[in-house]
Backbone bond lengths (Angstrom), bond angles and torsions (degrees), N, CA, C in turn:
res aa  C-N    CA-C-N  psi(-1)  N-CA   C-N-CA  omega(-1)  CA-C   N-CA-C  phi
1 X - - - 1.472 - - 1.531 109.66 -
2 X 1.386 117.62 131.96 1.682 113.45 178.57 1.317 110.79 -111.60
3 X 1.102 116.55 120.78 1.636 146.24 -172.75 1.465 97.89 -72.79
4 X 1.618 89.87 131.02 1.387 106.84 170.58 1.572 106.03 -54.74
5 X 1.354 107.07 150.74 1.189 128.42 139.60 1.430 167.45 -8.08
6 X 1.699 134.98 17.74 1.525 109.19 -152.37 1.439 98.39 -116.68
7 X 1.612 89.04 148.63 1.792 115.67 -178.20 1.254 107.76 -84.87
8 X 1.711 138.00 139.99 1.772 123.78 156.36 1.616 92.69 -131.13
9 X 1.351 95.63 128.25 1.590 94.94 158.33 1.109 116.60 -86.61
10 X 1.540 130.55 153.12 1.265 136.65 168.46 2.032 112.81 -103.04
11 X 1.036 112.10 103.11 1.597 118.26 -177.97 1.319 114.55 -75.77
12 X 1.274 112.66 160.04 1.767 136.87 162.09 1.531 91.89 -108.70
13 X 1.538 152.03 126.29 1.126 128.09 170.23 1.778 94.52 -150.75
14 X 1.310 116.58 128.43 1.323 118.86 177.35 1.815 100.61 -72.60
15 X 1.488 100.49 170.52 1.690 98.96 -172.63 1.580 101.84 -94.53
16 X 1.461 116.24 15.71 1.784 104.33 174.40 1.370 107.96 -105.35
17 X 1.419 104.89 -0.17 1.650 108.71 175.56 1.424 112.73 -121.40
18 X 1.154 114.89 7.73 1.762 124.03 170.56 1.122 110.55 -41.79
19 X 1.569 118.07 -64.97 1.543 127.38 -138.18 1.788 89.77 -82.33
20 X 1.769 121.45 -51.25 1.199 120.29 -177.15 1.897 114.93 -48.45
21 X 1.543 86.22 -48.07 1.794 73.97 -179.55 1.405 132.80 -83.54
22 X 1.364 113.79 -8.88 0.946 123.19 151.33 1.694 127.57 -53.13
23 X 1.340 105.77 -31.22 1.622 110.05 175.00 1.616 105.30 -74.57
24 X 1.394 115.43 -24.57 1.357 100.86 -146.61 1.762 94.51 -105.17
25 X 1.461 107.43 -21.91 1.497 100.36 154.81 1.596 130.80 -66.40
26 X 1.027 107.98 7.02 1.556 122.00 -165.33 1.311 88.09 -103.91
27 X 1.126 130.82 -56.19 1.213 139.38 173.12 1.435 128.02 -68.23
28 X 1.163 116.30 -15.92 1.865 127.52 132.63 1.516 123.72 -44.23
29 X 1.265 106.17 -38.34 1.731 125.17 -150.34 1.800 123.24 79.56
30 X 1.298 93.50 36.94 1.431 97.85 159.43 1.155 106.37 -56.00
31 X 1.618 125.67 139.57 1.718 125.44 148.23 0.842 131.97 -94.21
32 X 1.616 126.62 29.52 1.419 135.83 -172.07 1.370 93.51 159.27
33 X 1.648 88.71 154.12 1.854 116.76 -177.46 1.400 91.02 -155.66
34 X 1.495 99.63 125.96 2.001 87.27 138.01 1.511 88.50 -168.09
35 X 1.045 94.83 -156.34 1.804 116.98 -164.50 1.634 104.32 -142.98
36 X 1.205 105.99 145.64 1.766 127.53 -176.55 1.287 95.29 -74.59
37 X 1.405 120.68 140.80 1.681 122.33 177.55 1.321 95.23 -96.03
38 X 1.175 129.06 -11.68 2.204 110.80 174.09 1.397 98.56 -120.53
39 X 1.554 120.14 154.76 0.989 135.59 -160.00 1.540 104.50 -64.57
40 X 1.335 138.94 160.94 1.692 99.95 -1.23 1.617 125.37 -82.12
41 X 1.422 119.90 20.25 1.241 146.44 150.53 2.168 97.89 80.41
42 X 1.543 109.40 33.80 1.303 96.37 178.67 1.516 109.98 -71.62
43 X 1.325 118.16 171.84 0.948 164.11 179.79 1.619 143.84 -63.18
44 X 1.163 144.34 80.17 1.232 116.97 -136.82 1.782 85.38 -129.57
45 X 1.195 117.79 142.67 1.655 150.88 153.03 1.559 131.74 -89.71
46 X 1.058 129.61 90.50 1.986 112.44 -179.41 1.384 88.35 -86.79
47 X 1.426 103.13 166.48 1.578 133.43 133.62 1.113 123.35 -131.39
48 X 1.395 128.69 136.76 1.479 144.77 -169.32 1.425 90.07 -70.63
49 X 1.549 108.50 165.08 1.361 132.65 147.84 1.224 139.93 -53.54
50 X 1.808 114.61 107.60 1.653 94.76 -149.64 1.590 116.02 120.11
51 X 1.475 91.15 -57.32 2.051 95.39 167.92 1.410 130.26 -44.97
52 X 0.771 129.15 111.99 2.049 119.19 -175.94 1.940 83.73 -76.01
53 X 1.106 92.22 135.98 1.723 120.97 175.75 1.141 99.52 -73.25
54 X 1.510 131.17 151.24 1.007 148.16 -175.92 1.507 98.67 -84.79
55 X 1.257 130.76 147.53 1.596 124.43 156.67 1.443 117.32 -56.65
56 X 1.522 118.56 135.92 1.402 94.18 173.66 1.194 126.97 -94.76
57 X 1.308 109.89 22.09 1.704 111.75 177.02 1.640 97.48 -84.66
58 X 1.196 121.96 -10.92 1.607 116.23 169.12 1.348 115.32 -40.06
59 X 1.656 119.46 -47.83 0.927 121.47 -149.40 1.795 103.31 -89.46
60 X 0.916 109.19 13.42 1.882 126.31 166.20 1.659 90.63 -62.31
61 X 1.192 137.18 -18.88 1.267 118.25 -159.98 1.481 100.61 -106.34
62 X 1.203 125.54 12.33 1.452 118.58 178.98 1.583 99.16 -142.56
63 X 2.041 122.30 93.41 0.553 128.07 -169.18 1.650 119.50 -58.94
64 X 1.496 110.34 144.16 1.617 117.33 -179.82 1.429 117.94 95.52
65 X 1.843 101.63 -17.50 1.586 103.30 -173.44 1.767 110.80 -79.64
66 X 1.566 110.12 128.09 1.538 97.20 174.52 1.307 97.27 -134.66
67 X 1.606 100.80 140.10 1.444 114.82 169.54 1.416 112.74 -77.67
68 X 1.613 103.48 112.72 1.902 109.57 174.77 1.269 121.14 -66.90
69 X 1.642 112.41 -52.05 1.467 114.17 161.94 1.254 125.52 -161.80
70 X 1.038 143.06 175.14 1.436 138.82 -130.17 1.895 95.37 -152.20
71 X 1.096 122.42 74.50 1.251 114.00 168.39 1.755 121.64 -94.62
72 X 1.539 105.42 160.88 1.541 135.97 174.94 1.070 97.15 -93.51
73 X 1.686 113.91 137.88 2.166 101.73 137.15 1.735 85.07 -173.80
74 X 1.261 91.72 165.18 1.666 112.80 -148.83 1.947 83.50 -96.33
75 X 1.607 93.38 175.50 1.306 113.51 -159.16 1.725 113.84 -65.17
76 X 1.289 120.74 10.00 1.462 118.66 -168.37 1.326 86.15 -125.59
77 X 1.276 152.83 2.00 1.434 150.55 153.43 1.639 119.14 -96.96
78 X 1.727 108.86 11.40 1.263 90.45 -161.01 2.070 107.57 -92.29
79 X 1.533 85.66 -30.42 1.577 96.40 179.28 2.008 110.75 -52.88
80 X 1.344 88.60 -48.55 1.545 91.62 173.60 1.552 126.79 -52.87
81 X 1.607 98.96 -49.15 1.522 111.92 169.07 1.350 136.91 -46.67
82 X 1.623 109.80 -36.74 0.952 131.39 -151.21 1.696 106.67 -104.17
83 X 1.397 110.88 -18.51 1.483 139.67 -178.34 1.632 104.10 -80.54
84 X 1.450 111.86 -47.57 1.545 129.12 174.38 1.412 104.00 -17.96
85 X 1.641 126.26 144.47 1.108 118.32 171.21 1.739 130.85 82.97
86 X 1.144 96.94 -63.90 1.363 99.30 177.23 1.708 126.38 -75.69
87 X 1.396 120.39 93.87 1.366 107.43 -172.50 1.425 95.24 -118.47
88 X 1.808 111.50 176.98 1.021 110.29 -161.79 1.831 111.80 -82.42
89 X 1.376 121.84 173.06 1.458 114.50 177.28 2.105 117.69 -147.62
90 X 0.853 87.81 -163.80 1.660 79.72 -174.25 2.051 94.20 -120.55
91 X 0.997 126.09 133.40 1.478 131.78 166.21 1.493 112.89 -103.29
92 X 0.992 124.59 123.45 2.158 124.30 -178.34 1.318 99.86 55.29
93 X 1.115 106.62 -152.68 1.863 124.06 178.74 1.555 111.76 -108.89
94 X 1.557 108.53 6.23 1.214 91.39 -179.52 1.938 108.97 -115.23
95 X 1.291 117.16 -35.72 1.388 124.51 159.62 1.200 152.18 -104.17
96 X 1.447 118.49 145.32 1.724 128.19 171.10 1.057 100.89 -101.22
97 X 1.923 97.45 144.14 1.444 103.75 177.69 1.807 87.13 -131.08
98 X 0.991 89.59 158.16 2.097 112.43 -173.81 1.429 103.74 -128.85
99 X 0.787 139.01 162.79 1.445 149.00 131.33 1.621 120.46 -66.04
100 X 1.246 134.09 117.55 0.979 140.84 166.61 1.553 133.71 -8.20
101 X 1.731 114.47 -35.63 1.559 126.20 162.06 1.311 114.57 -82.87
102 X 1.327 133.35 -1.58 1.755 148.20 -170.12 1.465 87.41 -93.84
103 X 1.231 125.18 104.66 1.435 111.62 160.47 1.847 111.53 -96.54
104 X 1.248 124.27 2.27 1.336 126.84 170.06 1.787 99.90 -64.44
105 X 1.870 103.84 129.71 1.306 125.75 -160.35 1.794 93.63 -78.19
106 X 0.927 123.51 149.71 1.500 138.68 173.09 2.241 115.58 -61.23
107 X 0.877 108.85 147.20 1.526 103.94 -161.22 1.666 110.15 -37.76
108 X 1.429 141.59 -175.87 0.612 135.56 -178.28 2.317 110.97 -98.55
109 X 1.108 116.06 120.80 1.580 117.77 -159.74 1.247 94.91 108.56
110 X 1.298 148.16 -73.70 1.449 129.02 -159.72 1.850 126.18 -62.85
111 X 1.149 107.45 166.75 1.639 125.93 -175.52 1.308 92.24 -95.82
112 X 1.770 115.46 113.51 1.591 146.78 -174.32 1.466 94.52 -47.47
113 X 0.805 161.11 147.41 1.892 125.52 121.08 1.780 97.80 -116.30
114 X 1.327 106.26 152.98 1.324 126.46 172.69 1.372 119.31 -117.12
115 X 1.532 129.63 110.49 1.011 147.44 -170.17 1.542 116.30 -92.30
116 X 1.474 125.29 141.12 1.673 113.78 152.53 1.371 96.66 -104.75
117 X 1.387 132.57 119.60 1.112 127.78 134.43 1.250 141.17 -30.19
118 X 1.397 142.88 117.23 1.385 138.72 -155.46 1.341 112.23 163.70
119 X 1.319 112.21 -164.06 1.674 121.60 -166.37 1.427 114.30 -53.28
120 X 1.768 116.65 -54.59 0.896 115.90 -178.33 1.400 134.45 -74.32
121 X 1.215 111.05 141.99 1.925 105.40 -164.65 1.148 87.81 -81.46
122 X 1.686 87.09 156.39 1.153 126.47 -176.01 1.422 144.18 112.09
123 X 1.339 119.05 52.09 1.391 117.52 -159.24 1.253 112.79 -124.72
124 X 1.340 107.42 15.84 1.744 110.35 160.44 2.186 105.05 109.92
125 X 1.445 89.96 -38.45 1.379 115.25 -176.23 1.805 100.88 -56.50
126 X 0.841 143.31 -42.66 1.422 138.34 -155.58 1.680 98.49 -93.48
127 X 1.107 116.94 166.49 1.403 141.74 -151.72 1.780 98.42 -91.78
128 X 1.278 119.16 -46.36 1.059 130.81 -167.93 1.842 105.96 -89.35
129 X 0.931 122.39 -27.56 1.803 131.72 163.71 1.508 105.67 -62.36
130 X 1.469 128.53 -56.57 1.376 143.99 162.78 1.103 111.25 -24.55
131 X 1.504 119.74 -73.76 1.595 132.47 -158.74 1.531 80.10 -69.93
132 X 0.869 119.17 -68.48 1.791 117.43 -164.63 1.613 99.36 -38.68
133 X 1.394 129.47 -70.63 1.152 130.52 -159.54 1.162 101.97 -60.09
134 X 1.662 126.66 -33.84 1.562 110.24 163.21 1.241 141.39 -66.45
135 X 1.653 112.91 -12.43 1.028 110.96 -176.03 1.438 114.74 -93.12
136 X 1.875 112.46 -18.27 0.873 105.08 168.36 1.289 125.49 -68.93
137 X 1.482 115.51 6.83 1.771 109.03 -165.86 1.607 91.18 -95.79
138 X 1.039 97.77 -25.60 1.710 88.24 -175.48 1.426 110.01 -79.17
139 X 1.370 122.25 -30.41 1.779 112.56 170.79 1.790 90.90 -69.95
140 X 0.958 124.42 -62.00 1.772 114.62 177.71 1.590 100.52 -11.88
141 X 1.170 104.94 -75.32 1.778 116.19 -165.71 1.410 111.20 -39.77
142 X 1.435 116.28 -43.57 1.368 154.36 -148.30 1.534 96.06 -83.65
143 X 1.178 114.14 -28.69 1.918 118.46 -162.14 1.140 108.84 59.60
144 X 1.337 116.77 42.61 1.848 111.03 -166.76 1.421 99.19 -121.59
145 X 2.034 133.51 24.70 0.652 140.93 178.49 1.557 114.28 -94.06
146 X 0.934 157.22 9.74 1.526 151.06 -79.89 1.752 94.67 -143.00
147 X 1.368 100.23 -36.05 1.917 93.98 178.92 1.315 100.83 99.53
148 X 1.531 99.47 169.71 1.352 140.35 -28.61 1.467 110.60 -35.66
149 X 1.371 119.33 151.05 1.580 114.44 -172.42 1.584 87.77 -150.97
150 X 1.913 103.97 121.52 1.827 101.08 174.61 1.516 89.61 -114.15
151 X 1.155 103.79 129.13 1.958 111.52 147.16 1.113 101.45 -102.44
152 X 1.715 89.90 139.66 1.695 128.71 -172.34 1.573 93.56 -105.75
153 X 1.467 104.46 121.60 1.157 114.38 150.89 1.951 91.46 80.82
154 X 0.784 134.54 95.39 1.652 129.86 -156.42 1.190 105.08 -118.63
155 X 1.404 121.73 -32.19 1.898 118.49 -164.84 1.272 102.63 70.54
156 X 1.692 113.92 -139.97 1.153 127.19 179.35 1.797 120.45 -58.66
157 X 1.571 99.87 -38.48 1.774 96.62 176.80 1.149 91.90 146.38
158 X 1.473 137.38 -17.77 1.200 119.95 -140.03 1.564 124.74 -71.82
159 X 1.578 118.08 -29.92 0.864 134.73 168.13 1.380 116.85 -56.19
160 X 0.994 109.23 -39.66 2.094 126.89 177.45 1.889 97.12 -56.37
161 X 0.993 105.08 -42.71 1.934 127.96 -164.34 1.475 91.53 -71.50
162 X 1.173 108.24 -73.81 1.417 102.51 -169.33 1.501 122.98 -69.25
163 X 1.132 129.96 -23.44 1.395 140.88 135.32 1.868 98.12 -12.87
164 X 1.406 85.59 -101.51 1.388 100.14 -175.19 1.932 131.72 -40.96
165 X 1.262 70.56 -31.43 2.241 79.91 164.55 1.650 108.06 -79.99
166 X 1.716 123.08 -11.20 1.016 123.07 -169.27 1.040 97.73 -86.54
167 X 1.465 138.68 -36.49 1.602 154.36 -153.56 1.411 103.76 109.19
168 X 1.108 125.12 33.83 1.591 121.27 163.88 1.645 111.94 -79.24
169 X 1.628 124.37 131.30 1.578 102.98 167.50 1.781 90.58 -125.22
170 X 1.163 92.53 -170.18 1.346 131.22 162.73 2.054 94.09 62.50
171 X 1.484 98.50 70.96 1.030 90.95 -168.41 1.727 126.91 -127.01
172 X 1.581 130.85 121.87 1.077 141.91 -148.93 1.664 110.99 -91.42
173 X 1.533 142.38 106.16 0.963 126.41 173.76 1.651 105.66 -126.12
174 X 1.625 102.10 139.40 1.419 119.06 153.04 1.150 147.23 -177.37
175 X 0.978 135.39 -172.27 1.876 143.14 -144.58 1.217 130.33 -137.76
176 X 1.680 139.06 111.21 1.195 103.29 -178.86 1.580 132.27 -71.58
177 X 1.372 102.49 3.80 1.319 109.00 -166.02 1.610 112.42 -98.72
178 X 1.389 101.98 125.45 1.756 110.07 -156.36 1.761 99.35 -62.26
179 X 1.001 96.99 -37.02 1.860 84.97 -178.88 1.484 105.06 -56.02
180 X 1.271 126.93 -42.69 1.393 121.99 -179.45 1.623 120.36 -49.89
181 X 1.553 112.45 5.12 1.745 104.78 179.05 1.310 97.91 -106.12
182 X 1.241 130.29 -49.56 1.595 108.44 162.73 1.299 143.58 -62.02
183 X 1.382 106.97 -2.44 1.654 124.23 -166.24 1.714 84.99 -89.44
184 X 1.946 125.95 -57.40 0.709 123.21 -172.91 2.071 119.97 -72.14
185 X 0.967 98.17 -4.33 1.515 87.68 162.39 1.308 124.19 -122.93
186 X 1.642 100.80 21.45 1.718 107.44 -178.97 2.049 100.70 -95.53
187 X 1.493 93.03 -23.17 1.129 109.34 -178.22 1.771 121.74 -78.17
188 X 1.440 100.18 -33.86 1.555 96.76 155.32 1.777 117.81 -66.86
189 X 1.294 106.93 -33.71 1.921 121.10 178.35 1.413 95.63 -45.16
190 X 1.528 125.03 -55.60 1.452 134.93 -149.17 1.520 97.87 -85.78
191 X 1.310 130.23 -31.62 1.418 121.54 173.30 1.523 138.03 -94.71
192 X 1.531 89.32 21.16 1.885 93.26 -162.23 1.538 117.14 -50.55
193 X 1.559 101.91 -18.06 1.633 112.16 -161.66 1.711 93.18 -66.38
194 X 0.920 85.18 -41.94 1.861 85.38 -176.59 1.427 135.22 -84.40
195 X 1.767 110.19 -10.91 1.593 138.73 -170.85 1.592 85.69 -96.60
196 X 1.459 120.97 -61.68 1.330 113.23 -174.77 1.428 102.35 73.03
197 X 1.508 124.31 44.40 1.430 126.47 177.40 1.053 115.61 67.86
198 X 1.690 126.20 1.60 1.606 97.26 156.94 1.514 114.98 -126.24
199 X 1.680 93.57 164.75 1.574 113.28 -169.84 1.840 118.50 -51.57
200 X 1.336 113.86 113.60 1.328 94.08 -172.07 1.810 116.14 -87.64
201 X 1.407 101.50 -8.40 1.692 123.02 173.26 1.714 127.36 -177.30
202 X 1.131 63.60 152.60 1.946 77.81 -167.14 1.686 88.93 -74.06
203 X 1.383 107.76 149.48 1.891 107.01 172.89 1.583 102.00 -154.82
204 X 1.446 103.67 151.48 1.441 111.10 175.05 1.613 98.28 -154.57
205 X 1.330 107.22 157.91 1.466 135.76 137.78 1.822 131.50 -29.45
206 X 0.632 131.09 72.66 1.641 138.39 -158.33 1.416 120.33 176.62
207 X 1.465 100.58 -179.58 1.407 106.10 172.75 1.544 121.36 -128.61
208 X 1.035 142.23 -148.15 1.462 139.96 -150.21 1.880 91.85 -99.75
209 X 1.187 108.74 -31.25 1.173 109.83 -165.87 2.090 115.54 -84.65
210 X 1.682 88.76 7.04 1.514 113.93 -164.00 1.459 110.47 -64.46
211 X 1.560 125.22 127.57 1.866 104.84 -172.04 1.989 111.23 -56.78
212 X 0.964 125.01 -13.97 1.556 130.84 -169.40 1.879 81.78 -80.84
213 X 1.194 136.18 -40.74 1.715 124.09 -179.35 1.537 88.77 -66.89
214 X 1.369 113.92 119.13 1.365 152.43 171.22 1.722 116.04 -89.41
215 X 1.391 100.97 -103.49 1.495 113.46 168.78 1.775 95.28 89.54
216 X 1.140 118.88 -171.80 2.007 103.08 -25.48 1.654 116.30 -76.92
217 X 1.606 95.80 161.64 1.180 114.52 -168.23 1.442 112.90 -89.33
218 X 1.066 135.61 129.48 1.512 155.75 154.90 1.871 109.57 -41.19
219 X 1.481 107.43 -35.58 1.559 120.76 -147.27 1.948 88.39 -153.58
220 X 1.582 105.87 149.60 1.300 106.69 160.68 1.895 103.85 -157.08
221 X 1.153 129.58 129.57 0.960 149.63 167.46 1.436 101.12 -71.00
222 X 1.635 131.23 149.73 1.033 132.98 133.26 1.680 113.06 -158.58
223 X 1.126 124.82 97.13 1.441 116.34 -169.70 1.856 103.99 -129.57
224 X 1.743 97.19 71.01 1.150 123.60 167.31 1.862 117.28 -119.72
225 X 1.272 132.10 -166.86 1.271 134.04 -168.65 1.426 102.74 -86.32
226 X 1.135 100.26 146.27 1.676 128.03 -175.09 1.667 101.69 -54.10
227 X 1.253 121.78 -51.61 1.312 112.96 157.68 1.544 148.04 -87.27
228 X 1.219 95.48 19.02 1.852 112.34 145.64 1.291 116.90 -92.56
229 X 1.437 125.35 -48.68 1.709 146.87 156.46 1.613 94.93 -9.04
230 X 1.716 110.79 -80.67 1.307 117.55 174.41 1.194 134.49 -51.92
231 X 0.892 111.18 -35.48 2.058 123.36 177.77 1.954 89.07 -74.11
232 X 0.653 144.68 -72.27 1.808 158.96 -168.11 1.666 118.66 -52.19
233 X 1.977 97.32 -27.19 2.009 113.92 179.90 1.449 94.44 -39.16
234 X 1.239 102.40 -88.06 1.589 104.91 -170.71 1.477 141.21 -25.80
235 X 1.564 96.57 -58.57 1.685 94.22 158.34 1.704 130.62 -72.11
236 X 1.791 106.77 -16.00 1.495 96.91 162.53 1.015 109.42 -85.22
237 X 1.252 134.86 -27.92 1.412 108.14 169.53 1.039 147.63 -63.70
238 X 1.733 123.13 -6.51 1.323 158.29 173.49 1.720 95.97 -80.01
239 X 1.323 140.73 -53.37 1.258 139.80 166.62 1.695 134.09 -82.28
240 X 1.253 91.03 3.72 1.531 110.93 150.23 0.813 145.81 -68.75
241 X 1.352 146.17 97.58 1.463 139.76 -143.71 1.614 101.26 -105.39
242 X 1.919 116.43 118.81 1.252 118.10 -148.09 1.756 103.73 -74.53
243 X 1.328 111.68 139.39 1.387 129.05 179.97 1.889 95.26 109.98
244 X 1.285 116.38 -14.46 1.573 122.00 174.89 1.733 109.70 -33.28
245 X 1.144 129.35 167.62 1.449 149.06 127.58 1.547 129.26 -44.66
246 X 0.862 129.54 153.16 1.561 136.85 137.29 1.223 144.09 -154.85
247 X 1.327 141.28 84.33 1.011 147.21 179.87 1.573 117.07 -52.77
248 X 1.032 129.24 126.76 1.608 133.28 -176.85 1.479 96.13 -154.69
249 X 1.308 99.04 138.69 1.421 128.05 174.71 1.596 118.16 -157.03
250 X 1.222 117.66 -170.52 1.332 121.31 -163.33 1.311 110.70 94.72
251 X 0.992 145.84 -1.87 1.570 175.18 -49.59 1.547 101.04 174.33
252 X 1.099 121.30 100.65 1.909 114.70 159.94 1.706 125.94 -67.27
253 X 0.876 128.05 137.55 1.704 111.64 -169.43 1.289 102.10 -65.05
254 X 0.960 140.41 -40.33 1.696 144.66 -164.49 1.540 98.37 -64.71
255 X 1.990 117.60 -5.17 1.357 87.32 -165.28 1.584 85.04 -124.48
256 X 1.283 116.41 35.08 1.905 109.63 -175.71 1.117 107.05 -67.90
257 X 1.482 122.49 -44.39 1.796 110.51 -168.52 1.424 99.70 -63.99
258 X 1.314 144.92 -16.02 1.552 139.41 -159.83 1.327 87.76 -88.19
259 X 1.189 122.93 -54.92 1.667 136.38 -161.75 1.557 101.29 -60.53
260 X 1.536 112.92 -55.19 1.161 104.06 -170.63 1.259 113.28 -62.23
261 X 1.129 123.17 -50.75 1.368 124.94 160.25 1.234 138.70 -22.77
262 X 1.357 102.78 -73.07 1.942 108.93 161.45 1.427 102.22 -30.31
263 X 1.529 118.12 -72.22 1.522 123.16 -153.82 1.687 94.84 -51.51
264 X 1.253 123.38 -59.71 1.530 130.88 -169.13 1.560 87.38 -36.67
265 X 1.365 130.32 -102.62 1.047 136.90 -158.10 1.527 129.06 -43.54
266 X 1.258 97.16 11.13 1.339 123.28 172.52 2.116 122.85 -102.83
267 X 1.154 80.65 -10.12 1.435 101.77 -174.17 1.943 100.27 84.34
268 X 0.896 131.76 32.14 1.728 136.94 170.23 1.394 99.17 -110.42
269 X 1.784 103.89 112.84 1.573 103.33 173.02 1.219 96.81 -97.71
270 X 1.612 111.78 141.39 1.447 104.99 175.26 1.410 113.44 -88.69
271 X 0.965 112.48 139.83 1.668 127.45 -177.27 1.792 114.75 -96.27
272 X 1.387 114.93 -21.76 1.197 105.93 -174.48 1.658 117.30 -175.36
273 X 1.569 124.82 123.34 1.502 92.86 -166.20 1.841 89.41 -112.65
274 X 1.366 114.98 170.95 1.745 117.96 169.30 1.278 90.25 -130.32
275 X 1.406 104.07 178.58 1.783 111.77 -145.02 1.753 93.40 -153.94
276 X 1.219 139.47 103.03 1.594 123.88 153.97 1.519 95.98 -109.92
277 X 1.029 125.61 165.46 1.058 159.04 157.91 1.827 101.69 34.17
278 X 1.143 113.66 -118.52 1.463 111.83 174.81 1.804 124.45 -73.29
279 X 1.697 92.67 -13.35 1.738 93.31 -142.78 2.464 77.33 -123.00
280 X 1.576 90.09 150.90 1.317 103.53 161.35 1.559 125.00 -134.64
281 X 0.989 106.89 173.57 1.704 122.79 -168.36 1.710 94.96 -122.47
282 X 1.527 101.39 146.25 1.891 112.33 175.39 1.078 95.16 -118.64
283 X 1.144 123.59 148.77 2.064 120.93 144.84 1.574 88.14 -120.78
284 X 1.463 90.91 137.55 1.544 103.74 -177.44 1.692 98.65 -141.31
285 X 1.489 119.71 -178.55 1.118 125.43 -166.47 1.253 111.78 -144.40
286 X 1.436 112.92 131.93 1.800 99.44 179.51 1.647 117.31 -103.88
287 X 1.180 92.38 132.92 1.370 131.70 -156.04 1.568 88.81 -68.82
288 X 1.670 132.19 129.89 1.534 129.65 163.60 1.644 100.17 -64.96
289 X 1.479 86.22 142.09 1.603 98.28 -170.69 1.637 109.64 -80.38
């Protein structure tokens, strides 16, 4: 009998070219992307059996990215393969996140979370999900979670989740990207132990300009790229409810004075920036006009 097929690349990939190549393997038919949350933080790609492989001279177009290696292995190595890399970790002081095949429970005091790793961002692992989830612990602390609360641009949900495990309610998440509606309610599936049957957010398919965006908002999520952030100021600031929050990230450090800026001239004073590795997080405040 001859066993299917599956390809994984192994990447070198800086974090300002993550999000692009990640789209454009999707658009190969990659069935998975993600990245290792501890160093040396490579990169991993599948393709199913059946997929025509992308060339890899494609990846000439996203400077710094190098393919380390390029392995085969048949269908009784793939669960293992595919598990590689991803182990579980601690985010702020208040959560563990696992991967979904980890059934070992998260330390004892912290909020479990259970992740699928996959296309859609967001799995706790990236630098810019982190700062966010920390900052939300500190409005948690703050009681400054209270709602309505929209995340822009959400991925899987996770940010919406942890919100809501913080004491956040009444809370709006979504994506334009269609994989992001099953990612985000596979992700309530994976946490029931901790939802205990209830809804931690409403989510859809759309954009800011979507009739379900209401406002104004109390709270605003956005932990997408610095140049969506900017194209989007205006209309969040129109659904901002003044004295509100905002968390925004996706942010490169090299580009804070731009960021801070944008937000200022938006009426968003920034109140505070955090810093891991290359990438930072703001919480800022909108200023009554």
């Amino acid at each position: 009998m001859v066993q299917a097929t599956h390809l994984r690349w192994k990447l070198e990939v800086p974090d300002p070219q993550e999000e692009a190549l990640c789209a454009w393997l999707d658009e190969e038919g990659s069935s998975a992307f993600y990245r290792e949350a501890d160093p040396p933080r490579a990169c991993f790609a599948y393709f199913p059996p059946g997929q025509a492989v992308p060339d890899p001279v494609g990846l000439g177009r996203f400077p710094g990215v190098v393919l380390l290696e390029a392995e085969a292995f048949g269908d009784e190595d793939w669960l293992a393969k595919s598990r590689e890399g991803f182990d579980s970790f601690k985010v702020g002081s208040r959560f563990h996140v696992r991967p979904l095949w980890d059934d070992r429970p998260g330390p004892e005091g912290r909020i479990d979370l259970v992740v699928n790793p996959g296309l859609a961002f967001g799995t706790g692992g990236h630098e810019t999900t982190r700062l966010c989830m920390e900052l939300l612990e500190e409005l948690g602390a703050e009681k400054r979670l209270e709602g309505p609360i929209l995340d822009i641009g959400s991925g899987t949900g996770i940010l919406s989740l942890a919100a809501f495990l913080l004491g956040g309610r009444q809370i709006s998440a979504f994506d334009i990207d269609p994989d992001c509606g099953p990612a985000m309610d596979e992700l309530i599936q994976l946490n029931a132990h901790l939802l205990k049957g209830a809804k931690p957010y409403d989510s859809f398919v759309g954009t800011l300009d979507h009739p379900r965006v209401a406002g104004p908002y109390p709270g605003l999520l956005a932990n997408i790229l610095l140049v969506t952030i900017q194209d989007l100021l205006p209309r969040m600031a129109e659904v901002s409810a003044p004295g509100g929050w905002l968390i925004a990230s996706g942010i490169l450090a090299e580009c804070t004075d731009e960021a801070l800026v944008s937000l200022a001239a938006q009426g968003f004073r920034p109140d505070k920036v955090v810093k891991e590795g290359e990438w930072i997080a703001i919480l800022a405040t909108r200023v009554a006009a």
